[in-house]
C-alpha positions as CSV (number, residue, x, y, z in Angstrom):
1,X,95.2,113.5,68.1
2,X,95.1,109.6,68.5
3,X,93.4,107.6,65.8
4,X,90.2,106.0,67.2
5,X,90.3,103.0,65.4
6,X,94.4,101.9,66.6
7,X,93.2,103.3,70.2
8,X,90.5,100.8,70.3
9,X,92.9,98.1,68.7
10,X,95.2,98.6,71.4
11,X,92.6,98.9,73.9
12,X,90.9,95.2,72.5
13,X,94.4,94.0,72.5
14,X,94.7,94.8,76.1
15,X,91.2,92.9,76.9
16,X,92.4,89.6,75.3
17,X,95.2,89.5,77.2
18,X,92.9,90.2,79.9
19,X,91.1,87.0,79.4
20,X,94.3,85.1,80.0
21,X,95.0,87.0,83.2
22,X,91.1,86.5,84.5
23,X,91.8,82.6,83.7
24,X,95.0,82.3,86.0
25,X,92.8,84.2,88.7
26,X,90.4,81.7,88.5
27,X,93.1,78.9,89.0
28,X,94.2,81.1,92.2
29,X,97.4,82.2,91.0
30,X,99.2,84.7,93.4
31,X,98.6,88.1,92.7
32,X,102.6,89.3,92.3
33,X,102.8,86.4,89.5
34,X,100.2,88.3,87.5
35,X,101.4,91.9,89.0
36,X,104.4,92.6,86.9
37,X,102.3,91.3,83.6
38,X,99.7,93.9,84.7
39,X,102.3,96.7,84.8
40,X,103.7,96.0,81.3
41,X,100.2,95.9,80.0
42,X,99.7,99.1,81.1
43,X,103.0,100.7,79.5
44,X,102.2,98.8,76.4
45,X,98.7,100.2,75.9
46,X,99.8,103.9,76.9
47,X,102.7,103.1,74.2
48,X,100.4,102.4,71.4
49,X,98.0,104.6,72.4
50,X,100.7,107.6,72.4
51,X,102.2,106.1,69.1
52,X,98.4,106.9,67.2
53,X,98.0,109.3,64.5
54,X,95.3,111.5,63.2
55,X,94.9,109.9,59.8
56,X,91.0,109.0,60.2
57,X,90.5,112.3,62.1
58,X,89.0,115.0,60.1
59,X,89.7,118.9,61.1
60,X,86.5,121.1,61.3
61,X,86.4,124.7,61.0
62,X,84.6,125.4,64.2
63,X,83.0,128.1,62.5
64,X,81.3,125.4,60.4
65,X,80.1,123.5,63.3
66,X,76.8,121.8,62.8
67,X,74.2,124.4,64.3
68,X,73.0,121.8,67.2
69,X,76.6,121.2,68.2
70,X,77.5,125.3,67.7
71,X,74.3,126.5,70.1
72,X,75.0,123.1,72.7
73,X,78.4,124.2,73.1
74,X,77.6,128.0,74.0
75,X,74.7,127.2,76.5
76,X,77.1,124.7,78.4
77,X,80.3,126.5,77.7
78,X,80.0,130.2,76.5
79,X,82.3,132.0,74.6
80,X,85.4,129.1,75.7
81,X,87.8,129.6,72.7
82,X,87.6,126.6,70.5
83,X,90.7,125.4,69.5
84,X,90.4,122.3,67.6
85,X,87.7,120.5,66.1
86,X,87.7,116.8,64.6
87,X,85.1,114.7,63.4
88,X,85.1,110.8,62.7
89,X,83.5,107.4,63.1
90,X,83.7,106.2,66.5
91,X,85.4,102.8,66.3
92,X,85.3,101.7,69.9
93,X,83.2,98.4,70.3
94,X,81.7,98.3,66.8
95,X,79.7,101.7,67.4
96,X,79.8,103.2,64.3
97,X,78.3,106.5,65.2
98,X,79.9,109.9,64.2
99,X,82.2,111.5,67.1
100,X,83.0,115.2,67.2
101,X,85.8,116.6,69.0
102,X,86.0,120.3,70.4
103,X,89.2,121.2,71.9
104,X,89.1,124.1,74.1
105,X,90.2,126.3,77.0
106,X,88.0,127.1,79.7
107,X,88.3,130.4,81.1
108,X,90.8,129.5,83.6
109,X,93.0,128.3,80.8
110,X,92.3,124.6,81.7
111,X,92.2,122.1,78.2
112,X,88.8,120.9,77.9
113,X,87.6,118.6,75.5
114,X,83.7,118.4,74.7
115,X,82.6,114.7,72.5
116,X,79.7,114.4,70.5
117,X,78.1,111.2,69.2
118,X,75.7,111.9,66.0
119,X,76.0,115.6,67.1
120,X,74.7,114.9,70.4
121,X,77.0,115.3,73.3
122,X,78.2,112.6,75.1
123,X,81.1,113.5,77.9
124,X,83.6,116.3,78.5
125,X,87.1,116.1,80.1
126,X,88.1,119.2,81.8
127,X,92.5,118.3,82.5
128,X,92.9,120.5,85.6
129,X,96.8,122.0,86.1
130,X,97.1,121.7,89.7
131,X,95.1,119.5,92.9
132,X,94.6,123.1,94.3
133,X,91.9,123.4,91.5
134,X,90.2,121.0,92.5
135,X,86.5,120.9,94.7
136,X,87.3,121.1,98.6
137,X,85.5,117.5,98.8
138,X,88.0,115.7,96.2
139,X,90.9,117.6,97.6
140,X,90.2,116.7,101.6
141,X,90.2,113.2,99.9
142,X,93.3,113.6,98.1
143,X,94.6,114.4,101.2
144,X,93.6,111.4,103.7
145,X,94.6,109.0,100.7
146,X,98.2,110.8,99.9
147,X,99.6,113.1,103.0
148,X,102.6,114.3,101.3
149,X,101.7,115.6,97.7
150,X,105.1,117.1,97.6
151,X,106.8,114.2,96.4
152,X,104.4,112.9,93.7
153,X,104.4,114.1,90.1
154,X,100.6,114.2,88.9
155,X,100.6,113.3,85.3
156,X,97.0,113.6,84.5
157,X,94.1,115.4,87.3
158,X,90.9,115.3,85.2
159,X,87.5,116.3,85.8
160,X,84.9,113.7,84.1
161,X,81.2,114.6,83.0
162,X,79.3,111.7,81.2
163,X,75.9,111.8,79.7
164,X,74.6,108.4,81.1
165,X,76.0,109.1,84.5
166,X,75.0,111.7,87.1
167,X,77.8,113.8,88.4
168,X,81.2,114.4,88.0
169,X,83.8,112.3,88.9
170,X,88.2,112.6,89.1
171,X,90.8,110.8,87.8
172,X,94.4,111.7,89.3
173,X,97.0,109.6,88.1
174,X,100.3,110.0,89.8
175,X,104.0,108.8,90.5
176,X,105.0,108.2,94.1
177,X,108.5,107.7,95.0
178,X,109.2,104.8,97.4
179,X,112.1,105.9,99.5
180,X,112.2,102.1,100.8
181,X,112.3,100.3,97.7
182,X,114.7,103.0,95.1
183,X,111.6,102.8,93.1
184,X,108.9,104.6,91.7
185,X,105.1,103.6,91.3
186,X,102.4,105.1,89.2
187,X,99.2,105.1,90.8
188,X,95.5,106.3,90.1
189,X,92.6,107.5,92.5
190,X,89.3,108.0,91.1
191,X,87.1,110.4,93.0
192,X,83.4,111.4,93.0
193,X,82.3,114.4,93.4
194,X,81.0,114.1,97.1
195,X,84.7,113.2,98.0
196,X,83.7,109.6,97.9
197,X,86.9,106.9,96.5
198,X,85.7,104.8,94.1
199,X,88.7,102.9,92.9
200,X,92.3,103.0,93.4
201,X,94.9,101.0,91.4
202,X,98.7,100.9,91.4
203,X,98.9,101.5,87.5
204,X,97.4,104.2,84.6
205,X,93.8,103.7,83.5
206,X,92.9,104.2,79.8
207,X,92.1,107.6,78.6
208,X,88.8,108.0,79.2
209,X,88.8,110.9,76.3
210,X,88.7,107.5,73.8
211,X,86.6,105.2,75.0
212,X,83.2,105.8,76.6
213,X,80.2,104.3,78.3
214,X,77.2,102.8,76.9
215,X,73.8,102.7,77.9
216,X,73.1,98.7,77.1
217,X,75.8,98.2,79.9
218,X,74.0,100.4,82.4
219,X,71.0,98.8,81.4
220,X,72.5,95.7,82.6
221,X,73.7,97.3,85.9
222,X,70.6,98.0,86.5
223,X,68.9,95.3,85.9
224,X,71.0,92.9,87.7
225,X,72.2,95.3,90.8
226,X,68.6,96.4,92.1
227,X,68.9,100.2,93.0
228,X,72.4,100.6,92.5
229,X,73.8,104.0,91.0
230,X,76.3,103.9,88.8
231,X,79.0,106.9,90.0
232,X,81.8,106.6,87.1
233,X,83.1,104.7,84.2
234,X,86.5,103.9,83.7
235,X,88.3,102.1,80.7
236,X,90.6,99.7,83.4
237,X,93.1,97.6,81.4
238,X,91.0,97.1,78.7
239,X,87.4,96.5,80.3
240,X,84.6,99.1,80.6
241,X,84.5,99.0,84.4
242,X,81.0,101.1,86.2
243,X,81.7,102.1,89.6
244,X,78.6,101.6,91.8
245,X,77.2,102.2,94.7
246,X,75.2,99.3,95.7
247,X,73.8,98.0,98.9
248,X,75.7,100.9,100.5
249,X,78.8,99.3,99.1
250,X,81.3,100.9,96.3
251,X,81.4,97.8,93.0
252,X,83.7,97.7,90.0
253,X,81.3,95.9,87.4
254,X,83.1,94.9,84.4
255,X,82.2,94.5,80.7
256,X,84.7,92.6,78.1
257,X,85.2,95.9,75.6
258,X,86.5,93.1,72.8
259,X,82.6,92.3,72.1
260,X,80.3,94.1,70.0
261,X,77.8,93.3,73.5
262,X,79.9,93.6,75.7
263,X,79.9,90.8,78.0
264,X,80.0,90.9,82.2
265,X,83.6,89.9,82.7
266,X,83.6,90.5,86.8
267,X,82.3,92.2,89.9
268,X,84.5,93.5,92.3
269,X,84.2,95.0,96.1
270,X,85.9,94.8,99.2
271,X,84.6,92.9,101.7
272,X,81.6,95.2,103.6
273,X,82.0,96.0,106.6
274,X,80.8,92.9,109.4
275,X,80.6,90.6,106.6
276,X,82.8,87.2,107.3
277,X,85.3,85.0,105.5
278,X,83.7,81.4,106.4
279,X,86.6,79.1,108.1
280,X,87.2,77.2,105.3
281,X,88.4,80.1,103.0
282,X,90.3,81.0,105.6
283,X,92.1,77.9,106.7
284,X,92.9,77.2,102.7
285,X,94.4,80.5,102.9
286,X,96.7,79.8,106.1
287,X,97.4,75.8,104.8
288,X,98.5,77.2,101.3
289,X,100.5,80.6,102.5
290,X,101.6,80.1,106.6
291,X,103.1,82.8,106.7
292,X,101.5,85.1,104.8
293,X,99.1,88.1,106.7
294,X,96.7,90.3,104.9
295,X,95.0,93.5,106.0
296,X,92.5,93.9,102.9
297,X,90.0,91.7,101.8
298,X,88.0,91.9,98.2
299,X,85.0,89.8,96.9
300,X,85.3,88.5,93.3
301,X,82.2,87.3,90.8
302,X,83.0,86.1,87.6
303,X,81.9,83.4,85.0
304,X,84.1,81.0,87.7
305,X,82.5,81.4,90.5
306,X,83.0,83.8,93.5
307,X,86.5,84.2,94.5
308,X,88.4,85.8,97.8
309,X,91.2,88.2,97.6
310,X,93.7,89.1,100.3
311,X,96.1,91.7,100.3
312,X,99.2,92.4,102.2
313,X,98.6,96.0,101.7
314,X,101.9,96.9,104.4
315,X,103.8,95.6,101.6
316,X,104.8,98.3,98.3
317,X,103.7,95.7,96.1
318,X,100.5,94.9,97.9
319,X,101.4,90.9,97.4
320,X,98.1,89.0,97.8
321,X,96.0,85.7,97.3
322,X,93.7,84.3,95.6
323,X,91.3,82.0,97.8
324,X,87.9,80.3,95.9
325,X,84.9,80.8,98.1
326,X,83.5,77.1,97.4
């Protein structure tokens, strides 16, 4: 078991670092010159994560579960044999609150792991063994986004329930070999239910059995992104990022995870469909990069002002520019 307060260490440590990366994107910095910083990141936090302990975990006798906790568990799970229990304070962003761990098998033999917060429950992580397992939807998507599954090596396929968020939603991270380039690349998908991709990044996310949403930011969301629904929450580098659907168009709102209130950092999205990149952007792009073409396009908000980003996404290591919108 990982210790929740190094986890959230390394996740802050992550953000900070973050900071300095959002900076350089605001001074339009080329995507690959951040890229490779990006990747380490990624190993480093997976690295200290892996490297926690269990030191502020207590084990529970499951048979001494609190009684709300026992009877939740059986009306959502039945008789699923309980493995593991461990209860602590949740350190992540300065919460406070009591977390309870149940570590389980469902039926099918697949790990599940059920949190509660103050003995209410909060989100479960069912780790599935195989794509096969998954719903027809998520795996017909799977399929368009990744043809030949016979050369990846899925290191984590999980199914997500949250308790602020309607649904579930799918993580698969995976390594791709790239017969062109000697090399392998880790990459992530994240699904919803309906067979809808929300996000999908060239590098591992955080584990979202560690970190977790909260309400206040959803409040936000809401309150700022009239009608949106939020469809997932991810822990991406560091940031607690909300995957929306807003305006019949899929966001990445993120939160700075280093503050007790969690500050907006960004909003990402790709460009919708018929919207246009005015001349200006566009002619910055070709007097700065000549010879550089791009077949995606993304939006940026931040604190900075709105930002363009275009991606060579022909290329393995989706080179791509940052253009400011003003």
């Amino acid at each position: 078991m990982y210790t929740k307060k190094y986890c959230t260490f390394a996740v802050k440590l992550c953000s900070r670092t973050n900071v300095l990366i959002l900076n350089q994107k605001i001074n339009k910095m080329k995507l690959s010159e951040t890229k490779h910083l990006l990747c380490v990141l990624a190993v480093a936090i997976t690295f200290v994560l892996s490297s926690c302990n269990s030191e502020n975990e207590t084990p529970v006798n499951y048979k001494s579960l609190p009684e709300v906790i026992a009877n939740d568990f059986s009306n959502r799970y039945g008789t699923n044999n309980i493995e593991h229990v461990y209860t602590g304070t949740d350190f992540y962003r300065h919460a406070g609150q009591q977390e309870t761990y149940v570590y389980c098998k469902d039926k099918a033999g697949n790990e599940l792991l059920v949190v509660y917060v103050d003995n209410v429950w909060n989100r479960s992580m069912l780790t599935l063994s195989d794509i096969n397992k998954l719903p027809d939807n998520v795996r017909q998507r799977l399929s368009r986004e990744l043809p030949d599954t016979d050369n990846c090596e899925f290191w984590r396929i999980n199914e997500i329930t949250q308790a602020c968020i309607s649904g579930k939603y799918y993580e698969l991270c995976y390594l791709v070999q790239d017969s062109s380039m000697d090399k392998s690349w880790v990459h992530t998908l994240v699904i919803d239910s309906e067979g809808t991709l929300l996000k999908s990044c060239d590098y591992e996310l955080n584990n979202n059995a560690y970190v977790r949403p909260f309400t206040a930011d959803i409040d936000w969301i809401t309150e700022h992104y009239k009608g949106a629904r939020v469809l997932a929450y991810i822990n991406d580098l560091g940031f607690d990022s909300y995957l929306i659907m807003h305006d019949g168009v899929i966001k990445s709102v993120s939160f700075d995870s280093n503050h007790p209130d969690a500050k907006w950092e960004e909003t990402r999205y790709a460009l919708p469909e018929g919207a246009a990149v005015s001349s200006h952007v566009l002619d910055t792009l070709h007097t700065k990069y000549p010879y550089f073409t791009y077949t995606e396009v993304f939006v940026i908000e931040n604190h900075g002002g709105k930002f363009y980003l275009f991606i060579d996404g022909t290329r393995a290591d989706r080179l791509g520019h940052y253009i400011e919108a003003n």
